[in-house]
Kinemage of the C-alpha trace (Angstrom):
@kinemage 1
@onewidth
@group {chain A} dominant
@subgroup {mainchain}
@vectorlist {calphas} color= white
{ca unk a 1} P 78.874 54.926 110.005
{ca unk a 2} L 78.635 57.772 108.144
{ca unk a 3} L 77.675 57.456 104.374
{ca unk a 4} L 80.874 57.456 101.727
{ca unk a 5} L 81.591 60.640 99.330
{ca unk a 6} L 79.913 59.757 96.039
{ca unk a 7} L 81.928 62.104 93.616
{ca unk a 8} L 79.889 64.002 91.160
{ca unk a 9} L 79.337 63.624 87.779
{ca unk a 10} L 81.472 65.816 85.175
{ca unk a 11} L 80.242 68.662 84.109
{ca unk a 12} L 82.465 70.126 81.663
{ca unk a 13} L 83.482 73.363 79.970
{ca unk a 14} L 82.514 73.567 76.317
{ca unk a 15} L 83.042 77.077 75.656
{ca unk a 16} L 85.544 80.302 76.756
{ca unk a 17} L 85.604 84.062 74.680
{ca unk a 18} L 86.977 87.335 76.134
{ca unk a 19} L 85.877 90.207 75.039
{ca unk a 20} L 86.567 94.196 76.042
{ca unk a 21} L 84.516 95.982 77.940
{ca unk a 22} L 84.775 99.905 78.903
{ca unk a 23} L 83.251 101.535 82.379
{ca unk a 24} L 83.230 105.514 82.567
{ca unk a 25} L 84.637 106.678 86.012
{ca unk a 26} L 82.590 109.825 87.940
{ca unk a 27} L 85.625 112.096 87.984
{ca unk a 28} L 89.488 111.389 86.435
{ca unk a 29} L 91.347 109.009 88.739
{ca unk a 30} L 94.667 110.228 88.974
{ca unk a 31} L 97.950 108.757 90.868
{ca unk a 32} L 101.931 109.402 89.854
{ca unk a 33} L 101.665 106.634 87.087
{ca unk a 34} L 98.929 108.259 84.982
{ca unk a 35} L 95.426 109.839 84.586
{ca unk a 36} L 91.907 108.152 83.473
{ca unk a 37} L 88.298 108.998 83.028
{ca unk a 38} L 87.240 105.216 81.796
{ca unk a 39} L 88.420 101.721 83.308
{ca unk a 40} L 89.411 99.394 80.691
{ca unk a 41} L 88.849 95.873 81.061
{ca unk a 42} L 88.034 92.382 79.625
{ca unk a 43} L 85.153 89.956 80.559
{ca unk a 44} L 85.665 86.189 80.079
{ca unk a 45} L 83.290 84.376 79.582
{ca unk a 46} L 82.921 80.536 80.035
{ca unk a 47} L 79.672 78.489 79.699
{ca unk a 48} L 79.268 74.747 81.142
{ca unk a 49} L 77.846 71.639 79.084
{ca unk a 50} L 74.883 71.974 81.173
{ca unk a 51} L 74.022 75.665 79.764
{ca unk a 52} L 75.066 77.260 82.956
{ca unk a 53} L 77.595 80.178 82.352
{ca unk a 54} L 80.076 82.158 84.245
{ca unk a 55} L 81.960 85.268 84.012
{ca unk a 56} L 85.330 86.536 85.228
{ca unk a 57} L 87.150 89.933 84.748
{ca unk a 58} L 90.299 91.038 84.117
{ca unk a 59} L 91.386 94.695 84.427
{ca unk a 60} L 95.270 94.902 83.236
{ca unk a 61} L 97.593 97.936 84.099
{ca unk a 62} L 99.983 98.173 82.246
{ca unk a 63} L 102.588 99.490 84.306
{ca unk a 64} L 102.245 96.817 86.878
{ca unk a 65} L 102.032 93.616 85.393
{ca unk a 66} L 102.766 94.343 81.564
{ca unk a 67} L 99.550 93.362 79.925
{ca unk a 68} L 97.027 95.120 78.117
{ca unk a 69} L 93.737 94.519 76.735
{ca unk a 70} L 95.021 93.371 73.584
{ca unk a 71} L 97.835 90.796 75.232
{ca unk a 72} L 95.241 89.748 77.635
{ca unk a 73} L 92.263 88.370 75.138
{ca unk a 74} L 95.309 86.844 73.383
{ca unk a 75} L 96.096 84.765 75.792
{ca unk a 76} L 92.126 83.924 76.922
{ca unk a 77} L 92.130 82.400 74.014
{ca unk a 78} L 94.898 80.749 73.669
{ca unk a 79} L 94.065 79.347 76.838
{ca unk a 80} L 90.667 78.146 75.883
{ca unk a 81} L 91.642 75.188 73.869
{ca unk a 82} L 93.273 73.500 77.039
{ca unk a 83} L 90.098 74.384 79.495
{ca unk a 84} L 87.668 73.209 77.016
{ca unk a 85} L 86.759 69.580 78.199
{ca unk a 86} L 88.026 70.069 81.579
{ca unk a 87} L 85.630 69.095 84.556
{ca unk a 88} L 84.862 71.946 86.375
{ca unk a 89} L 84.190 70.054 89.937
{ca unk a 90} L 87.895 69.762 89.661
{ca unk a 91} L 88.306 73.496 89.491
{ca unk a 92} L 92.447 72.649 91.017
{ca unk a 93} L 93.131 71.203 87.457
{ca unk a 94} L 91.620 74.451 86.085
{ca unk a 95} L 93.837 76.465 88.053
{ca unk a 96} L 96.832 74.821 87.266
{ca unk a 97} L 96.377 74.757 83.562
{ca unk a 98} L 95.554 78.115 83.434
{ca unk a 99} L 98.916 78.906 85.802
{ca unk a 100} L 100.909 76.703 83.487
{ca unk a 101} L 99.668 77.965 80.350
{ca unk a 102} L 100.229 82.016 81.893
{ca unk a 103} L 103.088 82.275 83.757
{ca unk a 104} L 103.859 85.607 83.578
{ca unk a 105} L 100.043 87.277 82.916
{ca unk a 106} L 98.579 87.572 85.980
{ca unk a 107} L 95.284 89.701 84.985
{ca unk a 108} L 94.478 87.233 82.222
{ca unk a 109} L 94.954 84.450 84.914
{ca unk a 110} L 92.722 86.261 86.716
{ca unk a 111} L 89.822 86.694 84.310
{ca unk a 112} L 90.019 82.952 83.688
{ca unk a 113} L 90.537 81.547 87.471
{ca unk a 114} L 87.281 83.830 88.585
{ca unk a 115} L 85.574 82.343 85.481
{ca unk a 116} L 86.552 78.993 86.704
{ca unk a 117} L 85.643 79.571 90.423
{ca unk a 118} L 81.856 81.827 89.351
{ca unk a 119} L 81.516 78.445 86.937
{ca unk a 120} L 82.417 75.841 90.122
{ca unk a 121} L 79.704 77.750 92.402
{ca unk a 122} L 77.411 78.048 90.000
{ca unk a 123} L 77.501 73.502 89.694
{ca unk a 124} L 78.241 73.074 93.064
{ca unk a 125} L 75.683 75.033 94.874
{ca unk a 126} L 78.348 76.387 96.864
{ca unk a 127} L 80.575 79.429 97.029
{ca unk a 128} L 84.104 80.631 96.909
{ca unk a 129} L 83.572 82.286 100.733
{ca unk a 130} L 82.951 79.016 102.092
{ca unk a 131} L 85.676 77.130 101.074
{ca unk a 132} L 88.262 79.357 102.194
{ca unk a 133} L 86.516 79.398 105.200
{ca unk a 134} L 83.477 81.444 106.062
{ca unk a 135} L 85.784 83.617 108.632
{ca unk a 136} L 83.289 86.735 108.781
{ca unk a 137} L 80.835 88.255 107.277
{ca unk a 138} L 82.224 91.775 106.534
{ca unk a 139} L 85.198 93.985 106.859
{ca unk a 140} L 86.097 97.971 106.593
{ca unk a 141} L 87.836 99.561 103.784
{ca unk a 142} L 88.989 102.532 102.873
{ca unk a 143} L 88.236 105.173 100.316
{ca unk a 144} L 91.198 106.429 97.810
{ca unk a 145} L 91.363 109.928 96.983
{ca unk a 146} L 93.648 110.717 94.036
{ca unk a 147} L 95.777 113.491 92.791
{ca unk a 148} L 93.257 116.332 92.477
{ca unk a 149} L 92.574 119.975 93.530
{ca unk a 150} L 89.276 118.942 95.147
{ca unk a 151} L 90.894 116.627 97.897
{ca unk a 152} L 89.448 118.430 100.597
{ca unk a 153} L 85.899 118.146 99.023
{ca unk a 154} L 85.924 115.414 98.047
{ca unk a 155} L 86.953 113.646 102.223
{ca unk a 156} L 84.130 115.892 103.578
{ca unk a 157} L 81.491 114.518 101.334
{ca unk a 158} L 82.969 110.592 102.534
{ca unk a 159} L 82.918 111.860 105.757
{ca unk a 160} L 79.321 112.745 105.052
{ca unk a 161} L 78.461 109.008 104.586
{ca unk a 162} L 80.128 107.813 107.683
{ca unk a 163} L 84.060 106.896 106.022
{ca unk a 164} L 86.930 107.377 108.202
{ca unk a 165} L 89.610 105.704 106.311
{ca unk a 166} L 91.151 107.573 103.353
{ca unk a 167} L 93.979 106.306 101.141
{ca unk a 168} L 95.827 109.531 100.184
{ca unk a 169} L 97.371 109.097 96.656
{ca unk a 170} L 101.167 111.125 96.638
{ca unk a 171} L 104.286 112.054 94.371
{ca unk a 172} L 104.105 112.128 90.390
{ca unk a 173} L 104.522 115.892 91.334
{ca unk a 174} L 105.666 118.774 93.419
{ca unk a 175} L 106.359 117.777 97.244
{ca unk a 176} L 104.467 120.977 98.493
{ca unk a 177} L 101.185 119.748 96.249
{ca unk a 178} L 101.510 116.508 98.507
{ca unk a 179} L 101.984 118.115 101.735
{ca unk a 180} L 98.580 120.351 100.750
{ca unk a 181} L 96.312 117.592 99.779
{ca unk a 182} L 97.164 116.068 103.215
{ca unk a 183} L 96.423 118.986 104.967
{ca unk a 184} L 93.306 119.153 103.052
{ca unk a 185} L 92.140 115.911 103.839
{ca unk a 186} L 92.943 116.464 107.647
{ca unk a 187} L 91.005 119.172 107.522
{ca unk a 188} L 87.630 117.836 106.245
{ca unk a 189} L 87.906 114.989 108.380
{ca unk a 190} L 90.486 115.582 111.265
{ca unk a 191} L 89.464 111.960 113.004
{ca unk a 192} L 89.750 109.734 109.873
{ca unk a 193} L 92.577 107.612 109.936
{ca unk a 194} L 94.757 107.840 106.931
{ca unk a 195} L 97.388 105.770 104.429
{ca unk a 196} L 99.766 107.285 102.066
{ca unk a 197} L 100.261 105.607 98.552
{ca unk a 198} L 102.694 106.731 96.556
{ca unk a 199} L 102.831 104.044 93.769
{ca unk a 200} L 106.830 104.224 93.389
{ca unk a 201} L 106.970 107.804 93.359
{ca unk a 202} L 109.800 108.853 96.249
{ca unk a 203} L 113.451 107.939 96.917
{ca unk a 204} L 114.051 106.471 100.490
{ca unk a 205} L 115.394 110.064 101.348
{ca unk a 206} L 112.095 112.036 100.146
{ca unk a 207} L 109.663 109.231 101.564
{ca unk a 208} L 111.113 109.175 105.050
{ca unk a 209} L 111.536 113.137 104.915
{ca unk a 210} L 107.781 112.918 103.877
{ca unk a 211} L 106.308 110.529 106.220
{ca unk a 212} L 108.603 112.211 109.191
{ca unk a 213} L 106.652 115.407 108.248
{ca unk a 214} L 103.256 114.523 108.386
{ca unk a 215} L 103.997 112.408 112.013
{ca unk a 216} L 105.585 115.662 113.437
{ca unk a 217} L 102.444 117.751 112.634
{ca unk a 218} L 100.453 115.096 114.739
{ca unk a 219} L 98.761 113.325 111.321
{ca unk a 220} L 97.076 109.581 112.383
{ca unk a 221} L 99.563 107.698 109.541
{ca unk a 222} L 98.550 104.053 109.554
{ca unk a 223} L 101.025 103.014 106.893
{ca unk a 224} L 102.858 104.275 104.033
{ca unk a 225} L 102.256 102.029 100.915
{ca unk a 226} L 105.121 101.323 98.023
{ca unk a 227} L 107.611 104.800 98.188
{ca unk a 228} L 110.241 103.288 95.721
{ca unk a 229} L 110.154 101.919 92.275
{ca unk a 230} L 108.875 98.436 92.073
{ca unk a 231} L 112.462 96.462 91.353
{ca unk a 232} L 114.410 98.704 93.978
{ca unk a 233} L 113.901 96.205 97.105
{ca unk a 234} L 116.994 97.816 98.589
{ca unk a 235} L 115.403 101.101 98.645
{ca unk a 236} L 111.997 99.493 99.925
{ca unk a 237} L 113.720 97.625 102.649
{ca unk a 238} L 115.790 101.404 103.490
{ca unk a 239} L 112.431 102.976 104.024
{ca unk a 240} L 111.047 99.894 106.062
{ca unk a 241} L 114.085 100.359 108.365
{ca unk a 242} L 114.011 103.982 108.967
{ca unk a 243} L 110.170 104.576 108.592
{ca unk a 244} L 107.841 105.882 111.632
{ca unk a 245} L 105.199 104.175 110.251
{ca unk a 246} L 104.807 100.772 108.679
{ca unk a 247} L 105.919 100.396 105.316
{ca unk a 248} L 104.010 98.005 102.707
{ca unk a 249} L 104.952 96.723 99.179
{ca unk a 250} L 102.596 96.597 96.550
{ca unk a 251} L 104.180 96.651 93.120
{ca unk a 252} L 106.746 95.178 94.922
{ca unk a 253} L 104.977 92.132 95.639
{ca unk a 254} L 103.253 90.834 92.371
{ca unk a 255} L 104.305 86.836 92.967
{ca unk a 256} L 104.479 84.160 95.585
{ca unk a 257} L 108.246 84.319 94.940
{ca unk a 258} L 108.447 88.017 95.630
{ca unk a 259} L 106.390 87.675 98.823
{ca unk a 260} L 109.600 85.221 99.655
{ca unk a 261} L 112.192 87.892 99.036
{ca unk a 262} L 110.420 89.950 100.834
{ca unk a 263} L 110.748 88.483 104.327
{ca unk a 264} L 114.205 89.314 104.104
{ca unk a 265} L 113.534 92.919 104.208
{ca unk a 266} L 111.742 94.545 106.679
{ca unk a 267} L 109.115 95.367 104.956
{ca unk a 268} L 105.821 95.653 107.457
{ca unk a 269} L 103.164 94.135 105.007
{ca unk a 270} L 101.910 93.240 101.369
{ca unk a 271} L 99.106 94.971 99.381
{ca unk a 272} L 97.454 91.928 98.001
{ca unk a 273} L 95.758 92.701 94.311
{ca unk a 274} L 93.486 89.359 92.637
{ca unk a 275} L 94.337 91.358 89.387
{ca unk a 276} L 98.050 91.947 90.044
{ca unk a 277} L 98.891 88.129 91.055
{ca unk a 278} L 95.945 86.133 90.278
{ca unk a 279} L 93.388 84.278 92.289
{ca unk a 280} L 95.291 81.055 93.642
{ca unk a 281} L 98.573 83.243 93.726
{ca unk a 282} L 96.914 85.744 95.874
{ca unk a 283} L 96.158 82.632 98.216
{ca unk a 284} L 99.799 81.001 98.032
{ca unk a 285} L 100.914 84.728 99.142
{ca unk a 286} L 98.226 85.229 102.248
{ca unk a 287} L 99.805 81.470 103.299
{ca unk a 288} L 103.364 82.852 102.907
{ca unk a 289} L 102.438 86.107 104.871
{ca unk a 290} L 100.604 84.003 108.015
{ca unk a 291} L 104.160 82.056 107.791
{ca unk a 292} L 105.765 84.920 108.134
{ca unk a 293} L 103.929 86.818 110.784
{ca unk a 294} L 103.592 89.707 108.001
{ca unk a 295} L 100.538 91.992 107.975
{ca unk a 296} L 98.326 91.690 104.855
{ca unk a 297} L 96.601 94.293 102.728
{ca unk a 298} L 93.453 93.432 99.750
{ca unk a 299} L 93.753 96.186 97.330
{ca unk a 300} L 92.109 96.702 93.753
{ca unk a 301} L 92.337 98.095 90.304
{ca unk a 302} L 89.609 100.063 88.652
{ca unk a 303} L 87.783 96.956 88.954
{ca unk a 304} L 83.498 96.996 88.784
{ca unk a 305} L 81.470 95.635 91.579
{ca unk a 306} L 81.315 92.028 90.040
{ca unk a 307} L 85.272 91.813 90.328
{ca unk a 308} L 85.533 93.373 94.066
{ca unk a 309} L 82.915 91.055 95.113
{ca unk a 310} L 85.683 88.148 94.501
{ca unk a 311} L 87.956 90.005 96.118
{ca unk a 312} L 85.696 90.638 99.373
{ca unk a 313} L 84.785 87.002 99.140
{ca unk a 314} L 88.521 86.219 99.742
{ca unk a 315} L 88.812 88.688 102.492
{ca unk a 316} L 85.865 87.364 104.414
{ca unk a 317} L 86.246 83.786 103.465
{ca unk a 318} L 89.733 84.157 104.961
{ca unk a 319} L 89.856 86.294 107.602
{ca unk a 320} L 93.286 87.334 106.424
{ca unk a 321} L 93.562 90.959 105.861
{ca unk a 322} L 94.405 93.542 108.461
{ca unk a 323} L 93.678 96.474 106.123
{ca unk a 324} L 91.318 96.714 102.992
{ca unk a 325} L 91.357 98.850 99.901
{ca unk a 326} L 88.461 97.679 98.175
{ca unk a 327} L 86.959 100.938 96.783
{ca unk a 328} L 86.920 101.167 92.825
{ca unk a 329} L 83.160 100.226 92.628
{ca unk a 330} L 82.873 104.169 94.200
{ca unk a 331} L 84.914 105.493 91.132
{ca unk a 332} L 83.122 103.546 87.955
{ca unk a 333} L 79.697 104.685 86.857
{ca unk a 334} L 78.032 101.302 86.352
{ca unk a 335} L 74.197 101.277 85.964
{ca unk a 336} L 71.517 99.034 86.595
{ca unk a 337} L 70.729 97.088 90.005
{ca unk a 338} L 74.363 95.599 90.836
{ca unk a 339} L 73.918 93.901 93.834
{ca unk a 340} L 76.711 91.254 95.054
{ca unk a 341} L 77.058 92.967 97.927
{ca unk a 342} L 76.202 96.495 100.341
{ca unk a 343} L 78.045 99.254 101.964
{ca unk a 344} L 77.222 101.504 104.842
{ca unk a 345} L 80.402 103.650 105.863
{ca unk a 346} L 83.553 101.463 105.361
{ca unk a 347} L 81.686 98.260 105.856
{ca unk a 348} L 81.352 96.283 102.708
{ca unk a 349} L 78.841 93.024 103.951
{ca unk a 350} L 78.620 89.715 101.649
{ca unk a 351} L 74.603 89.114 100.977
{ca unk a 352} L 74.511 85.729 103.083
């Protein structure tokens, strides 16, 4: 007879404090929503009553979930006085405490839940990978290449180092500008596979005319990510329909409850963000999707290496994701041996 589970003893949090934190990018990293040349973010930070600490990230944008810097240490530490105490072997408490207290701030839940989780791993000995799962080791992402002149260069030189999967960043300006970035990207690399993003930019009319375009002149489209505004799920659901190529929401899908409302559209897939939804939301939405028979994307934010590494633990711990877009640690200038994790091509490998 095998032995009985002796719980652990408590080791609690005695301590939480956000602060900001700024990251230069290489080059300007520009979409339709906007133009930067620094990724903004805050670091939580959470220490244990045994002296062990923790750190979690969160990197708001605006225009997605409605927080900012200043909203999101707010609400750290008005959090704080709730965690404080808490066990942190019983990180499920934490989660739901911290999704109580932040209903509607997904980037600060964020920040706190990957505190939590970092905090859990660091007591337990174990890691967020393995209890989701374990599923693999590694996966393939893409590289995004904005709205600039140097499109062209800049998919040779990722070429260079053995990437074949570019997200192509459209709208925000002239049609003709989008067609010619394309073009330039085919050209550099005529065997990459590619994905169009247009964060809201298009009407159902101008996406499909768009999309319709680039299939005709024999481009390798693998999907064509949020055309329409975030609240027009009409529109979204238009494209889906008429679309030659799959169609997946992003800003369309920030919640559990809008992964829901989407499976009455026929929307192909979600574009999955920890900093958009949250941690455990994030999960609750990859559940909803295998439900659903809906294909799944893991996306990021101008997130460092320490945040992505969360994110690729998900992705490998659950074996979920049918596409990845976990490339901002290519576009922020951090310094210093970062390790967390390596990259050769498109493959991003956990260090196990």
């Amino acid at each position: 007879m095998s032995s009985p589970i002796v719980p652990a003893l408590p080791c609690r949090i005695v301590s939480i404090y956000a602060e900001e934190f700024h990251t230069p990018l290489h080059s300007p990293f520009v979409t339709s929503q906007g133009s930067t040349s620094v990724a903004r973010a805050v670091a939580v930070h959470l220490t244990l009553e045994d002296g062990r600490t923790a750190r979690g990230e969160s990197v708001p944008v605006t225009y997605v979930t409605g927080e900012t810097l200043v909203t999101v240490i707010e609400a750290i530490e008005r959090v704080r006085e709730i965690l404080v105490g808490q066990d942190i072997y019983r990180y499920r408490p934490c989660l739901s405490l911290i999704a109580e207290a932040l209903p509607g701030m997904p980037s600060a839940r964020c920040g706190l839940e990957m505190a939590v989780f970092a905090a859990w791993s660091a007591a337990s000995g174990s890691s967020l990978w393995q209890i989701l799962g374990g599923a693999q080791l590694s996966v393939c992402s893409d590289v995004t290449i904005p709205i600039v002149q140097n499109a062209g260069e800049l998919a040779a030189a990722a070429w260079e180092l053995g990437i074949d999967i570019f997200k192509i960043k459209v709208g925000g300006g002239a049609i003709e500008e989008d067609y010619a970035r394309v073009a330039a990207v085919r050209e550099a690399a005529p065997e990459a596979r590619l994905r169009i993003d247009a964060n809201q930019a298009f009407t159902p009319d101008s996406a499909i005319a768009f999309v319709e375009k680039l299939v005709a002149e024999g481009a390798q489209i693998e999907l064509l990510e949020q055309p329409v505004p975030a609240e027009d799920f009409a529109g979204l659901a238009e494209v889906a329909r008429r679309s030659p190529v799959p169609v997946f929401a992003d800003e369309s899908c920030r919640t559990p409850a809008d992964a829901l409302r989407l499976l009455d559209t026929p929307v192909h897939g979600f574009n999955l963000k920890i900093q958009k939804s949250g941690i455990a939301a994030v999960l609750d939405i990859i559940a909803i999707a295998r439900a659903a028979d809906r294909k799944l994307m893991l996306g990021c934010m101008l997130e460092t290496r320490y945040s992505i590494a969360v994110s690729l633990a998900i992705a490998c711990g659950t074996g979920a994701f049918d596409f990845i877009d976990l490339d901002s640690h290519l576009l922020v200038d951090e310094t210093g041996d970062i390790p967390y994790f390596t990259q050769t091509g498109t493959c991003l490998t956990l260090p196990f």
